[in-house]
N, C-alpha and C positions, 0 to 999 in steps of 0.2 A: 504494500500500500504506500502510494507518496504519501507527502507530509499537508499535502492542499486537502486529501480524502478523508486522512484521518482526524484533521480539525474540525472537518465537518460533521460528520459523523458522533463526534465525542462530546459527550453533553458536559456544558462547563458546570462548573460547581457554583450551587449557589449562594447567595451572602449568608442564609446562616449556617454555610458548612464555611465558608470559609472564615466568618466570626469565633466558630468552635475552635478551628485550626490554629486562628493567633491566638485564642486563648489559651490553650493548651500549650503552644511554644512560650508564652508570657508567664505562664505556673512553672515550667519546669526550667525555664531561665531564674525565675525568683529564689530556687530550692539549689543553685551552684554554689552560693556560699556555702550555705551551709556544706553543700558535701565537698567541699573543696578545705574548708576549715576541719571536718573529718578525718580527711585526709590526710592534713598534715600531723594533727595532732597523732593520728596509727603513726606517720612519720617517725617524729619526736619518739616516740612511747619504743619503737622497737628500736633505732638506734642507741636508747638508752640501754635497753637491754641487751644487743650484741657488743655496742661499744664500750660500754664502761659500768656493769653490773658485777661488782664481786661482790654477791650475796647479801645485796641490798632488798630487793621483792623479796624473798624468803625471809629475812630476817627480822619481819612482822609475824609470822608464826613463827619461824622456828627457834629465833632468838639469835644469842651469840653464836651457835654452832654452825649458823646457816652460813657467816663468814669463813670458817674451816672448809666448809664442806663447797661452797659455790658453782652449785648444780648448775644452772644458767648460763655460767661461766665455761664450765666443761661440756656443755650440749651446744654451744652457739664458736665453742674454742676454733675449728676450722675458719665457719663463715666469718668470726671477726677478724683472722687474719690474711684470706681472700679481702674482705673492703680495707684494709690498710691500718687499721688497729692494731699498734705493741700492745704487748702483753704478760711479755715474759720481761 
């Protein structure tokens, strides 16, 4: 089909399908902060925990020991030293 046939043919959308439509891109433009501030904060929260956790989250329950033992620290040991983290 050329492109002269198939304008023809094709029924345009009417205003309140195309009112729905901006409304709809206008809601889910409103709701980018937000998930963009989501975002960073997951950011934040795990490079703390691969980057520089020795036995800080843990050490709300499990106390002083959770620094001996730094679970976090020995399960994230590779991938911190893949992103550029010393640590020894």
């Amino acid at each position: 089909m050329d492109k002269l046939s198939y304008n023809l043919y094709t029924p345009k959308p009417t205003h309140t399908e195309m009112s729905t439509t901006k409304q709809s891109t206008v809601k889910a433009l409103d709701s980018l902060p937000v998930v963009i501030g989501f975002l960073i904060a997951v950011l934040v929260f795990t490079m703390f925990v691969v980057g520089y956790d020795q036995g800080q989250l843990f050490s709300v329950v499990e106390g002083q020991s959770a620094f001996d033992t730094m679970w976090i620290h020995e399960f994230t040991h590779d991938m911190r030293h893949s992103a550029g983290f010393p640590c020894h």
